[in-house]
N, C-alpha and C positions, 0 to 999 in steps of 0.2 A: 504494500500500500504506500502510496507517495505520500507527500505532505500535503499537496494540496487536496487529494483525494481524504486523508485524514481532516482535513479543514472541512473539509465541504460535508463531510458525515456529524463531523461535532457541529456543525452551522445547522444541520437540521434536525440534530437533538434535542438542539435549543429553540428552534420556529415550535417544534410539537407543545409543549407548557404553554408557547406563548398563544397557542391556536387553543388547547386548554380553558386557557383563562380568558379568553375573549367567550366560550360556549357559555361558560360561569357565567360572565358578565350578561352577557345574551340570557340567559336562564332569569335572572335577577331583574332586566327586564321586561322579563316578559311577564313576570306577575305584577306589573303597575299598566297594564295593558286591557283594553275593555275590545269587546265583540266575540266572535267568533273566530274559532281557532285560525283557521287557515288568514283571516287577516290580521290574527294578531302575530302571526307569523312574518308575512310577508312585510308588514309594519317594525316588523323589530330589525332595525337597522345594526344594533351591535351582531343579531344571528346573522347578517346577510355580510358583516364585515367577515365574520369566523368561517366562511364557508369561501369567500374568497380568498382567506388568509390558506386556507386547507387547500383549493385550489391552485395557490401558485406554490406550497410547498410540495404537493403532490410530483409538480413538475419539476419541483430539485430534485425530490426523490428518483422519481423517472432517469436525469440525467446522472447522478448517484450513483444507481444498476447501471446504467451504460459502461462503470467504468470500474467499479466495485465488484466483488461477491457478493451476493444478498446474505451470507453468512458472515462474512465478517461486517458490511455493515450495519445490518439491522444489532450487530452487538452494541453500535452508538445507542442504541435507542432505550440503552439503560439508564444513561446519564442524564438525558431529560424525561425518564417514567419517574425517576426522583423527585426530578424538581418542581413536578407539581403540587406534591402533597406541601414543600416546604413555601410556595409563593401563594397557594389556598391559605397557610396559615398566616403566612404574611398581613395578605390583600383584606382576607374574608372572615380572619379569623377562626379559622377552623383547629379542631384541635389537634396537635400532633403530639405523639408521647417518644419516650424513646426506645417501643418497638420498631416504630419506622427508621431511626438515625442505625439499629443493630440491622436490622434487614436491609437497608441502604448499603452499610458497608459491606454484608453478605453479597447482595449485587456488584459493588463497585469491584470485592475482590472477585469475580467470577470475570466481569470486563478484562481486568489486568491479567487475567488466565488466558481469557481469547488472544491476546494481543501477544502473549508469549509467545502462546503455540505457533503464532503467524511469519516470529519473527526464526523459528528455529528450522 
């Protein structure tokens, strides 16, 4: 794996949370929202930001696999399943205890296992 190929995996581990947190925010308002579903849908402009946000990551994705294994990159995608729970507790308050921070580093040291094997 190059660097920039490394770049560009870590660059869409970190779009995933932020597409995440825009669904949250999307979620949040759509219960200050009055009518019927399908226009309070189409009305909620933070969902329609998050579905373009997914959209244009879909397509780094896409060029990602062009150039990656889909086994060794989707192992990025540990680094930001993390960081959602920690930017929900941030933003939203949500709680986090420190079975997430033990299970985080359970994940993060299985990441640093793929990356061995890659490099042996």
């Amino acid at each position: 794996m190059t660097w920039k190929d490394a770049l560009l995996c870590a660059g869409f581990s970190l779009a995933l949370p932020v597409g995440q947190i825009m669904f949250k925010a999307a979620a949040l308002y759509h219960a200050r929202l009055e009518g019927p579903l399908v226009v309070k849908m189409i009305t909620n402009w933070p969902l329609m930001g998050a579905f373009a946000w997914y959209a244009a990551t879909s397509l780094l994705w896409f060029y990602i696999l062009m150039r990656t294994p889909l086994s060794l990159a989707y192992a990025f995608s540990i680094i930001g399943s993390g960081l959602v729970p920690v930017i929900a507790w941030a933003l939203f308050k949500e709680p986090l205890g420190w079975r997430f921070a033990a299970g985080y580093a359970l994940m993060l040291s299985g990441f640093l296992l793929i990356l061995q094997g890659q490099r042996t």
